[in-house]
C-alpha positions in Angstrom: 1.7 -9.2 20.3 -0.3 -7.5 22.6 2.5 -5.2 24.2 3.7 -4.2 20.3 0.0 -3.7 19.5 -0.4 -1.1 22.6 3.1 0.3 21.9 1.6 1.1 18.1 -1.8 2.7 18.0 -1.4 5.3 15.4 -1.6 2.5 12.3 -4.7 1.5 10.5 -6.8 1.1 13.3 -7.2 5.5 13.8 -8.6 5.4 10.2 -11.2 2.6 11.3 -12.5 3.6 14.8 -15.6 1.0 14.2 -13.1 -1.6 14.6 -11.4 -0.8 18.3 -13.6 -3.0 19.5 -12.7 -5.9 18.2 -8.9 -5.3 18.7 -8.3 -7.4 22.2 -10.5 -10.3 20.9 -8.3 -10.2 17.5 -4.8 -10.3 19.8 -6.6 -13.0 22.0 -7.9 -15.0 19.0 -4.4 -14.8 17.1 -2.0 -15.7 19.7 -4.2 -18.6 20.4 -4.1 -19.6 16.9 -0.5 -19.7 17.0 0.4 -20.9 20.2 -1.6 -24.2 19.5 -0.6 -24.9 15.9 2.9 -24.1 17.2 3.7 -22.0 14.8 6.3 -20.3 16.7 8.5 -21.9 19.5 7.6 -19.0 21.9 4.3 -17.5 20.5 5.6 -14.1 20.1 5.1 -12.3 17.3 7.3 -9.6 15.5 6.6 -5.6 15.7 4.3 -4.3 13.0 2.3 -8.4 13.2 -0.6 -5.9 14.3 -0.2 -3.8 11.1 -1.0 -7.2 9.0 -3.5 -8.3 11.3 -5.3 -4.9 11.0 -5.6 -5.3 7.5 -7.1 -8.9 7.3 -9.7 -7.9 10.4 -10.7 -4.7 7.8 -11.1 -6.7 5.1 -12.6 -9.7 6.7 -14.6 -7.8 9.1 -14.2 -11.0 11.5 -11.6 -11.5 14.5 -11.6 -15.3 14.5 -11.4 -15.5 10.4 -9.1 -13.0 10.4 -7.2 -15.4 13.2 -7.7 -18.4 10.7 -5.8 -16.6 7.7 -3.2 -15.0 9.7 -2.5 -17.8 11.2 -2.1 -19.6 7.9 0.2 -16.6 6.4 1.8 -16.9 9.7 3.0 -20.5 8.9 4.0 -19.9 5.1 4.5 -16.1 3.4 5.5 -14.3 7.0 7.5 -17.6 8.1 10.6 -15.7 8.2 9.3 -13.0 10.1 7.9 -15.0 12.9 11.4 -16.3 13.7 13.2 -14.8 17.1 15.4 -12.9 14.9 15.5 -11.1 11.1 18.9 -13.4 10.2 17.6 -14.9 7.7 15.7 -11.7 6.4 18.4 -9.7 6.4 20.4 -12.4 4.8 17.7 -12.2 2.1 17.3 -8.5 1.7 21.5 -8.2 1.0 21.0 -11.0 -1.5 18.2 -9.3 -3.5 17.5 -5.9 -2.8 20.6 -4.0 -4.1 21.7 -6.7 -6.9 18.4 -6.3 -8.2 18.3 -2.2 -8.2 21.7 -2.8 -9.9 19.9 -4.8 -12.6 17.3 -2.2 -13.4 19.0 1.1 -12.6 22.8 1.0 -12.3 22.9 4.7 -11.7 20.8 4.4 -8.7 22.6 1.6 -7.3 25.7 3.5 -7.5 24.7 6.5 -5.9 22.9 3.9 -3.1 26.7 2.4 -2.3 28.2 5.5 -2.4 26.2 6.7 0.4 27.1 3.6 2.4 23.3 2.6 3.1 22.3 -1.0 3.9 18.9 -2.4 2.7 17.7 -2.8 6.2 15.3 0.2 5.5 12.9 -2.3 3.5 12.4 -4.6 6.7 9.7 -3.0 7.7 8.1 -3.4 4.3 8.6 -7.2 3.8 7.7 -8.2 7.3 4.6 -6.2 7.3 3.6 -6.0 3.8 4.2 -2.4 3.7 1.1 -2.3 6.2 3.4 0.0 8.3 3.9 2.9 6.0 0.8 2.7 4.1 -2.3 4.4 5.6 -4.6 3.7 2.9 -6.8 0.6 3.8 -7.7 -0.3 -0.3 -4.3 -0.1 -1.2 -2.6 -2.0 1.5 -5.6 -4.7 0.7 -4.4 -4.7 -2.5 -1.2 -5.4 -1.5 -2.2 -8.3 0.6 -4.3 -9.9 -1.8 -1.0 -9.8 -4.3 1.5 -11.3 -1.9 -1.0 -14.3 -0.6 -1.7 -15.0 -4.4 2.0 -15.0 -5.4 5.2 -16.5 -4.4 7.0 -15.4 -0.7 9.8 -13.0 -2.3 7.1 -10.8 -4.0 7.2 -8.2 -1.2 10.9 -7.4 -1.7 10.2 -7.3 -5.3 8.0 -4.7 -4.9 10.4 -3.1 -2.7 12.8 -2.8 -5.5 10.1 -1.8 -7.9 9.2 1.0 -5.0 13.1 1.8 -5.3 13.2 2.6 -9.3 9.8 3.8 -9.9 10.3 7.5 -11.3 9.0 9.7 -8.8 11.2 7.8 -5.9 14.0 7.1 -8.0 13.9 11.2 -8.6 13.5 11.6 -4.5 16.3 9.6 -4.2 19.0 11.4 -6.5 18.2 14.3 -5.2 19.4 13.6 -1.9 22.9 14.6 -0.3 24.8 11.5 -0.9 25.1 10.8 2.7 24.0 7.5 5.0 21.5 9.2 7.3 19.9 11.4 4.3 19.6 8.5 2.0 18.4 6.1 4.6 16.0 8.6 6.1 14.5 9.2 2.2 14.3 5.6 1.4 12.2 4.4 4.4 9.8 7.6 3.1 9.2 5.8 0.4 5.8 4.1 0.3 4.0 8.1 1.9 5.9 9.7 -1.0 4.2 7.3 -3.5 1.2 7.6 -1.6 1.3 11.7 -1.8 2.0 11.5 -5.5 -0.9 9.0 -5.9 -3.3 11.3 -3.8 -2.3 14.2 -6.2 -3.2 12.3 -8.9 -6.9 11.2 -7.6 -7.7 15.0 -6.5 -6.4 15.9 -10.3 -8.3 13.4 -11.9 -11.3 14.6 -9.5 -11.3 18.2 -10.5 -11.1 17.2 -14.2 -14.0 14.8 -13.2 -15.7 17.7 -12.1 -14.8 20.4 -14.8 -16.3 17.7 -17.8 -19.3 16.8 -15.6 -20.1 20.8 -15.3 -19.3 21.5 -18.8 -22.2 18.4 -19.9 -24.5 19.6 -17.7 -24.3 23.4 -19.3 -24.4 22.0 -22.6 -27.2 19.5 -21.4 -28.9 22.3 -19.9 -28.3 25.0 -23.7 -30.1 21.9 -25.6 -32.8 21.8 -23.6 -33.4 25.6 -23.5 -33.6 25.3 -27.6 -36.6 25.3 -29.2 -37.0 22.3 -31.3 -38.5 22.4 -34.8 -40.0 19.4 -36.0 -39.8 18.7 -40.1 -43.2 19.8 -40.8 -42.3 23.0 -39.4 -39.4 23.4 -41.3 -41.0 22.7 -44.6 -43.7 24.9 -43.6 -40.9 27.7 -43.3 -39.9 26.8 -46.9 -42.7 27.2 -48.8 -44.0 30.1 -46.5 -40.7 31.8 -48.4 -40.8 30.6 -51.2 
């Protein structure tokens, strides 16, 4: 873990410099964990662990909590992942990914055999809960909190979802129907929805802004009005009459 966590530095961490600190007592604190509870014959743990771990340690703000949960994910949701190798993953991926793009969006799945492209581009994603490839810290949170509430397989349903949702679905077909194009524009996935998302806060910002501005012009009108009490006004009616 420690050589993967050197070998990866430009994750979560850069968005969270606060937190450097507490890097080599979280490495220290998790392979400890793990190495007693055994919960991996040779304690090593798989690239992108530190992505996960880097999440938990933001949210928990504590290297030896963060230790405890990871540790129990370790054992459980990420079992698979721990193992010396992805067999079993990959074994898993081919069993669900396409079949269940071909459930949802045939046209898609076609196109995605054409090309000849295997679904070992969502690896990444399962085994570190899209961590990876997402740099925003409240969404990848968000994330986690969904796949420790729910059953082990949600990642790679989310994968698929991440597949047929309509921007990347639209990414997709639009790429030459070759392996290295279509690979290369799957694993882009989770920044592209993350762009699109972006787009959408900065719009919904400046609208934001625009209504705030236009209240506080009429706010500012109403005040600038005189005001005319009753009395006054039925003074001005008899006054004409």
């Amino acid at each position: 873990m420690k050589r993967d966590t050197r070998a990866n530095e430009a994750a979560l961490w850069e968005h969270c410099s606060a937190l450097w600190e507490h890097r080599q007592a979280l490495c220290e604190h998790t392979c400890a964990a793990l190495c007693e509870q055994h919960v991996v014959h040779t304690c090593t743990c798989p690239q992108g662990y530190h992505d996960v771990a880097s999440v938990f340690l933001m949210t928990l703000s504590s290297p030896s909590l963060t230790s405890s949960v990871l540790s129990a994910v370790s054992s459980s949701h990420l079992r698979d992942a721990m193992s010396s190798d992805f067999t079993s993953l990959i074994l898993a991926l081919r069993l669900l990914i396409f079949p269940m793009v071909h459930l949802f969006d045939p046209a898609l799945h076609s196109f995605l055999r054409s090309s000849g492209v295997e679904p070992f581009f969502a690896l990444s994603w399962v085994i570190t809960w899209f961590s990876h490839d997402i740099r925003n810290i409240d969404t990848a949170s968000r994330l986690a909190d969904a796949f420790i509430a729910s059953h082990p397989l949600l990642p790679m349903y989310v994968s698929v979802a991440l597949m047929i949702h309509p921007e990347c679905r639209k990414f997709i077909l639009s790429t030459e129907c070759d392996f290295p194009m279509v690979h290369s524009v799957l694993c882009s996935l989770p920044g592209k929805v993350m762009e699109t998302e972006t787009r959408g806060e900065s719009r919904a910002k400046r609208v934001q802004g625009k209504r705030e501005q236009s209240e506080a012009r009429v706010s500012k009108n109403v005040r600038l009005t005189p005001r005319c009490s009753n009395a006054n006004l039925l003074h001005s009616f008899r006054s004409r009459g």
